[in-house]
N, C-alpha and C positions, 0 to 999 in steps of 0.2 A: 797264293792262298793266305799266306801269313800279312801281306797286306791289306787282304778287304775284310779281315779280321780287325786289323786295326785302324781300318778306316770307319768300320762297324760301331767298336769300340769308342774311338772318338765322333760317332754320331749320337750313343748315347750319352755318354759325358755332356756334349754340347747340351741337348736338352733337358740336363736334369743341374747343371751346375747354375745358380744362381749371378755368380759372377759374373759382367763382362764390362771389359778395358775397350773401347773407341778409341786406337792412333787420335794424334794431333791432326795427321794429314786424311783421316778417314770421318765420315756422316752416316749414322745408321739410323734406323729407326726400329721397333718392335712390334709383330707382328701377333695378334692374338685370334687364333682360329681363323688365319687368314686374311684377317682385316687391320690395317694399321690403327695400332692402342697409342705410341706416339712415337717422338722422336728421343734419337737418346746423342746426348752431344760428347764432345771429349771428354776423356777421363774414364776414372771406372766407377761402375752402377751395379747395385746390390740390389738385386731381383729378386726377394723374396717371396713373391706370388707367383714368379715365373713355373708355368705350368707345363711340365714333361709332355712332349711329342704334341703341343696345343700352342705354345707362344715360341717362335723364333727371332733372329734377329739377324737384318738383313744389312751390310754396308757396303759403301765403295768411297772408294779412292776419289779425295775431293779436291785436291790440290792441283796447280797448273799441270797442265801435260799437252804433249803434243800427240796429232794423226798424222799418222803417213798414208794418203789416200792411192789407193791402183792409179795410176796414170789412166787418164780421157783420151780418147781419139775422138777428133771432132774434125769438122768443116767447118771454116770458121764463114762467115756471109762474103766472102769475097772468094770463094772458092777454094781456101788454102785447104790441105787435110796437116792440122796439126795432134800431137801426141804432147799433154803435159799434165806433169807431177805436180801432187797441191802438198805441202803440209800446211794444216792448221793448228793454231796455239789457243787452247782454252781451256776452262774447266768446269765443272759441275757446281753448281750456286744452289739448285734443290733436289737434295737426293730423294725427298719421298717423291718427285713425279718422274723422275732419273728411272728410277727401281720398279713405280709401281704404276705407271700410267703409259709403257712402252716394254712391249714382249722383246726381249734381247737389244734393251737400247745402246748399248757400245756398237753392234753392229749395224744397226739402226741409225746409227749419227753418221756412220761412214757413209751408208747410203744415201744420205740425205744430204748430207756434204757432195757428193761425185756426183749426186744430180740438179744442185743448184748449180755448182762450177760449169757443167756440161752444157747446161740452159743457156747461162749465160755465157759463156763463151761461144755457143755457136749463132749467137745473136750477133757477132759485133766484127770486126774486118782483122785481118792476121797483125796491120798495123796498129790498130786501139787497144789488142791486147797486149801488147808490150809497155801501153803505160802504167805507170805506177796506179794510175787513177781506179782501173779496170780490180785489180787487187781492194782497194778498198773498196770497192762498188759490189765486189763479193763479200767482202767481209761483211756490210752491213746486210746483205742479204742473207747470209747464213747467222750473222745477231737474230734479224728474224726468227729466223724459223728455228733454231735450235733453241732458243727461249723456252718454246714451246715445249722441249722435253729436260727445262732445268739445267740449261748449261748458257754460259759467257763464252763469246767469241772475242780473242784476246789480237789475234793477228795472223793473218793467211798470207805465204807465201809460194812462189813456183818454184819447186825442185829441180822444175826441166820444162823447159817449151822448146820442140823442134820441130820442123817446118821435116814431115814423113810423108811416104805412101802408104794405105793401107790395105794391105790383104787379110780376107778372113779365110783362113785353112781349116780350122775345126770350129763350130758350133753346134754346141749341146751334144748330143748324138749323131747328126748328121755330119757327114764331109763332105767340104763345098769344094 
């Protein structure tokens, strides 16, 4: 109780306090009845127009970071059934299309991530994916597409490739 009080508390604070400090390592932008009014960079910014429960202000974390994606199972074109771990190194270069041109885009990038890796890896033979080659030939294909939701692909590697069988035991609701 005495927390949603003061998470209450610190909702209105947030919309009536003028102030706001932007991290070094954060990109926000401000938001006026819902529609981006502009961007606001490092440092702190004295909002004095800022209008209670009408202008907010949105950021995220813009600095390198890595994913750790759910491991793929796949068939790779030569019949193998393999299981492999992707992480990828990148980071956010446009937070206003980050924020506001992708409904939940952190989970959105993971999906988009696991299903170029997937694509492509089941395109090519258990032996091609062990080259180095195959790793950059993802990378530039998720440079692609992740572009598109404001983010640099920095370096993709495999946490795990192992040559598995695959049983499916539970999906969704049903047992197979």
């Amino acid at each position: 109780m005495l927390d949603s009080l003061l998470q209450w508390l610190q909702r209105i604070w947030d919309s009536i306090n003028p102030f706001v400090i932007i991290d070094q390592y954060e990109g926000a932008i401000l938001l006026r009845m819902g529609k981006k009014k502009r961007d606001l960079t490092t440092g702190f910014h004295f909002l004095p127009l800022k209008i209670a429960l009408i202008d907010k202000v949105l950021s995220k974390i813009v600095t390198r970071d890595t994913i750790s994606l759910i491991d793929v199972h796949i068939t790779t074109s030569d019949g193998k059934t393999v299981s492999v771990g992707t992480i990828i190194d990148l980071e956010v270069v446009d937070v206003s299309t980050f924020l506001l041109d992708f409904n939940d885009a952190d989970s959105n990038m993971k999906d988009v991530c696991r299903g170029v890796v997937t694509d492509y890896l089941t395109d090519i033979s258990w032996e091609e994916m062990k080259k180095k080659s195959t790793l950059t030939a993802i990378k530039n294909k998720l440079k692609n597409k992740l572009s598109e939701m404001g983010v640099n692909v920095h370096q993709v590697y495999f946490s795990s490739m192992v040559l598995t069988r695959a049983f499916t035991i539970f999906s969704g609701k049903n047992i197979i």
